[in-house]
N, C-alpha and C positions, 0 to 999 in steps of 0.2 A: 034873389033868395040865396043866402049860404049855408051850403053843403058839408063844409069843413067839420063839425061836431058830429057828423055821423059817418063820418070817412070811415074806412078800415085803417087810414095812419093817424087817425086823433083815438080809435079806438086802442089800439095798438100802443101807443102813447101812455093812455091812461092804464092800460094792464100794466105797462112797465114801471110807474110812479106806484100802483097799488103794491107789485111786488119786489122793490124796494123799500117799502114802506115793512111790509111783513115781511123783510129777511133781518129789520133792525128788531123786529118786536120778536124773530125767531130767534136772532143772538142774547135776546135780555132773557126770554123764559128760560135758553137752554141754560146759563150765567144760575137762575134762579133754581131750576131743578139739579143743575151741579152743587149749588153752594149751601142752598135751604136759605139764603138770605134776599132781599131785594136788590136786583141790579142795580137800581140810580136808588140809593137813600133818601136824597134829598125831594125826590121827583113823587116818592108812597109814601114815606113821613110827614114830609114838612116841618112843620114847628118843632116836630122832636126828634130831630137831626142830633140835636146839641146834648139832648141826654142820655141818648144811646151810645156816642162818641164817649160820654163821661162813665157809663158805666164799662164801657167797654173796655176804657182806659183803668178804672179798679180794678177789672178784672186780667186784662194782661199786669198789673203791678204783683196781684196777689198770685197768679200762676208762677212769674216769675221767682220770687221769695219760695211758693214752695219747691221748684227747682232747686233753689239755692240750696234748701233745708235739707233735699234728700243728699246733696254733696257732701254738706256738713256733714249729717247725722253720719257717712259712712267714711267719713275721715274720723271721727269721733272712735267711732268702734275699731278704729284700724290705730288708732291711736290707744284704746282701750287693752288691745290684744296685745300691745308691743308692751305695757305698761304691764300687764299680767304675766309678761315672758320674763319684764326685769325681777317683778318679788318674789316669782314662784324659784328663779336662781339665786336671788339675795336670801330668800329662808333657808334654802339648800345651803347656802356660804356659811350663815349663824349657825345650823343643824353642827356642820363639818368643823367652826369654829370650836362648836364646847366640845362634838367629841376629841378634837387634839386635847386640847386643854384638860381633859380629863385624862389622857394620854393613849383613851380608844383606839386613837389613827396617827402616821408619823406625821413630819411634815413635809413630805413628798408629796403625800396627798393630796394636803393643805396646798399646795403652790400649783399643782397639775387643775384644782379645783377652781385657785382663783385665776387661772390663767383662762379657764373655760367661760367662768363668769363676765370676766373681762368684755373677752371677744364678743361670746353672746349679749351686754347689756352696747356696747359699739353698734352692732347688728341691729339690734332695738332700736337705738337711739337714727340711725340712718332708716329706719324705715321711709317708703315714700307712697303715695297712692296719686297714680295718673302724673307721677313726674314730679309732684310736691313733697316736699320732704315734713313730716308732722309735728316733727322736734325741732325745726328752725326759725320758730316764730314767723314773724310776718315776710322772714328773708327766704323763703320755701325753695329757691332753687339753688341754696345751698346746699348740701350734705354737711349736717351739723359737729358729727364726730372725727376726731380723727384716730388712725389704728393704731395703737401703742404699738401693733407686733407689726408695723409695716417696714418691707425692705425696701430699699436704704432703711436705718432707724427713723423716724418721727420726730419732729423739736420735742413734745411730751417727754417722748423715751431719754431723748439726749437730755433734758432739761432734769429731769431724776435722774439720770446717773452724773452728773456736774453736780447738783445737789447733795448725792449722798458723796460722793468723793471729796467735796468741799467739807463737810461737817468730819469725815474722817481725818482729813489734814487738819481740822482743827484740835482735834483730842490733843492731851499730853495722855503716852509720845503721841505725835503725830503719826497717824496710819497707822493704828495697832491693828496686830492679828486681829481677825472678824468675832472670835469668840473670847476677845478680852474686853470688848467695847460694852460698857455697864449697860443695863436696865432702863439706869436713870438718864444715860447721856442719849440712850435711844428715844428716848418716850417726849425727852427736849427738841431731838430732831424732829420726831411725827409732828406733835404739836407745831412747831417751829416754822425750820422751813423745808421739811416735806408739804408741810398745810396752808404755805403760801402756793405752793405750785398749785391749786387748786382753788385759790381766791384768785380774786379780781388783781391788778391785770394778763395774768401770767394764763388762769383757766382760759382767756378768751385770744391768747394769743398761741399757746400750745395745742388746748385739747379743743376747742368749741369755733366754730363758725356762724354758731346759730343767732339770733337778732331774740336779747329778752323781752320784746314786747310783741306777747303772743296775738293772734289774730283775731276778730271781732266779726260778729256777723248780724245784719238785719232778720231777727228769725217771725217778725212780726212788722205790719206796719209802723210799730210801736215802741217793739222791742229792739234792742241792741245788747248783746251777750258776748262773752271771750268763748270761745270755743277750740285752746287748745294750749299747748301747754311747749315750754322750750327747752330743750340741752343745758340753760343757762340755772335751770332751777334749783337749789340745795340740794335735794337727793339726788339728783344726777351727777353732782361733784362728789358727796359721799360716798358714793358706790363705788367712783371711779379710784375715789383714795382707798376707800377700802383693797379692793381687789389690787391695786398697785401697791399697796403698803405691804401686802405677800406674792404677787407676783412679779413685783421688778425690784424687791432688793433679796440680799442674800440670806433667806430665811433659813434654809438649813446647816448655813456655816454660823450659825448665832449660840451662843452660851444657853444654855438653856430657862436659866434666869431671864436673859433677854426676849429669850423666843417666848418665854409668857408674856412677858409684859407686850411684846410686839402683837400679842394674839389679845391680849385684854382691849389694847387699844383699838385694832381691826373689829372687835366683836361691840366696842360701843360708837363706833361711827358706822356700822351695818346697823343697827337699831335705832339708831337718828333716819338711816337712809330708808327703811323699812316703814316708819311712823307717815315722810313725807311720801314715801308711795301709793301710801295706803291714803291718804290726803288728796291727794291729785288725785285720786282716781274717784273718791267722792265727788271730789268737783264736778270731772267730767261727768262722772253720772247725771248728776243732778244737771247739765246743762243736754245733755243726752233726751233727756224726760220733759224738760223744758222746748226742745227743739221737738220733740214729736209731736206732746202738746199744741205747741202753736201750728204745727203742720195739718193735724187734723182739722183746728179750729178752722184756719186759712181753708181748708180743702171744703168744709161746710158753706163758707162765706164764698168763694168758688163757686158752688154749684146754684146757690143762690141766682148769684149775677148772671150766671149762663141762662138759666129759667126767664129772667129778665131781660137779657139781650133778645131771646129767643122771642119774648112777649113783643119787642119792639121790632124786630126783623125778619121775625121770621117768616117764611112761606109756606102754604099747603104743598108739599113736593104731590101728590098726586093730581092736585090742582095747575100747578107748575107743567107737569109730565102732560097731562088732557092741552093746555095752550099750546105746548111744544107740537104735539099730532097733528092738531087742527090747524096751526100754521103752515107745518110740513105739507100738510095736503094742500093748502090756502095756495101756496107757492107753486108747488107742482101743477097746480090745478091752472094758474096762470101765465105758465111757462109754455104749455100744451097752447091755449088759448091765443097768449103772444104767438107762438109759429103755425100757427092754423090763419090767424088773420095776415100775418106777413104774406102767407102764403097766396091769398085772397089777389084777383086782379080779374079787369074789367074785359081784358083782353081773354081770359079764358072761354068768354062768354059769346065773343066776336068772331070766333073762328069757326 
């Protein structure tokens, strides 16, 4: 007759295999009352493993895009405010234009005004957010501008004052006094070549860093949109000629004939510049509205898939919590038990 299956060490044995067995099933419920999801997937689905995986996978895509969306949308706005800095000083420039030209103001003003404009649309133009620069196209850790007033001078600066001293040495005479030089010989220069320093390839080698092909973004599974705008763009050269065509040549030593014409000219490339600001900033609007749009949408479609994951994975956490007790005790309860029977000997009985 064997005795072995009722031993205290086959008893003892089998406590320790039960509470092994309940410290794997105490790690999966505690796993489940932390997470709210099922520990092994595979092991309470089964078959629909693969579609829970698939939503779940929609669902990190579309989370992610609206991540995206809220970066964009506040590069947009940061883009938006810098753009609202350049018009509201580009109308101030036009304002200060006609009152010279009506002879309101000197032209000290005129030059201390565009010299401010200058700087401040520079400033603009170099804005960055989180390190990305918003007027550098897709080149973002460039700083797109460079500072006419910087010291040493700037190629820009050096490259307009070779410019104007080159068209001076060409008058007949050559080099005349500043307030002998015509209307007409200035207004050849603006056009000329003051207005190539500002076209291609002279803007992108002087004044700009920036990359013209602005950035694009998935605001939608679906969608792809540009959301943002470059240093490289028409207004941003107008403005820059503008405020240079009174800030870095010698406006107040000009004949006064000239000094209109040089003020006619500055005040119809401020209104080319002003039209195209006012333009870009519709744009960005409208992609502005277009990106929240699709945000909210994505944030509905979102909540959706979470309802649905939750429908495939999910667990009763109170249910979860009640397994997790009843193991804890199951455990304990068999740990006391394990050294109660260790304890157990034949010999206690013998003495």
């Amino acid at each position: 007759m064997k005795t072995t299956y009722v031993s205290t060490s086959a008893i003892s044995n089998v406590l320790r295999s039960s509470v092994l067995k309940a410290q794997e099933q105490l790690i999966d419920a505690n796993k489940e009352m932390t997470t709210g999801r099922y520990a092994d997937m595979g092991v309470s689905i089964g078959m629909r493993t693969g579609l829970t995986v698939d939503v779940r996978n929609q669902y990190d895509r579309i989370d992610g895009i609206i991540d995206t969306n809220s970066l964009v949308s506040q590069r947009l706005e940061t883009t938006q405010e810098a753009l609202g800095s350049m018009l509201s000083v580009a109308q101030n420039f036009m304002a200060t234009l006609l009152a010279v030209r009506n002879g309101e103001k000197g032209a000290d003003v005129l030059v201390t005004e565009a010299t401010h404009a200058l700087q401040t649309m520079t400033g603009a133009a170099n804005t960055s957010v989180g390190g990305q620069h918003v007027f550098s196209g897709i080149d973002t850790q460039n700083e797109p501008m460079t500072n006419y007033f910087a010291n040493p001078p700037a190629a820009n600066k050096t490259a307009i004052d070779t410019a104007f001293n080159t068209f001076l040495a060409g008058l007949v005479p050559p080099t005349p006094p500043l307030n002998a030089v015509t209307a007409a010989d200035l207004t050849t220069f603006l056009q000329g070549a003051f207005a190539t320093e500002f076209a291609d390839p002279n803007w992108g080698t002087n004044w700009s860093s920036a990359n013209s092909r602005n950035l694009t973004g998935r605001i939608s599974p679906n969608e792809v949109m540009t959301v943002s705008t470059n240093a490289n763009e028409p207004f941003m050269r107008d403005l820059a000629k503008a405020y240079t065509m009174v800030a870095g040549l010698p406006v107040t030593e000009l004949s006064q004939n000239t000094y209109e014409a040089l003020v006619g000219e500055a005040m119809a490339v401020v209104s080319d510049a002003i039209q195209g600001l006012i333009k870009t900033q519709a744009q960005l609007g409208s992609a502005q509205s277009r990106v929240s749009t699709a945000s909210d949408r994505l944030s509905i479609q979102r909540d959706i898939l979470a309802k649905q994951i939750h429908g495939l994975e999910g667990v009763d956490p109170y249910e979860a919590k009640l397994r997790v007790d009843q193991l804890t005790t199951q455990v304990e309860t068999s740990y006391a038990l394990t050294v109660k029977f260790q304890s157990l000997s034949i010999l206690n009985y013998m003495r």
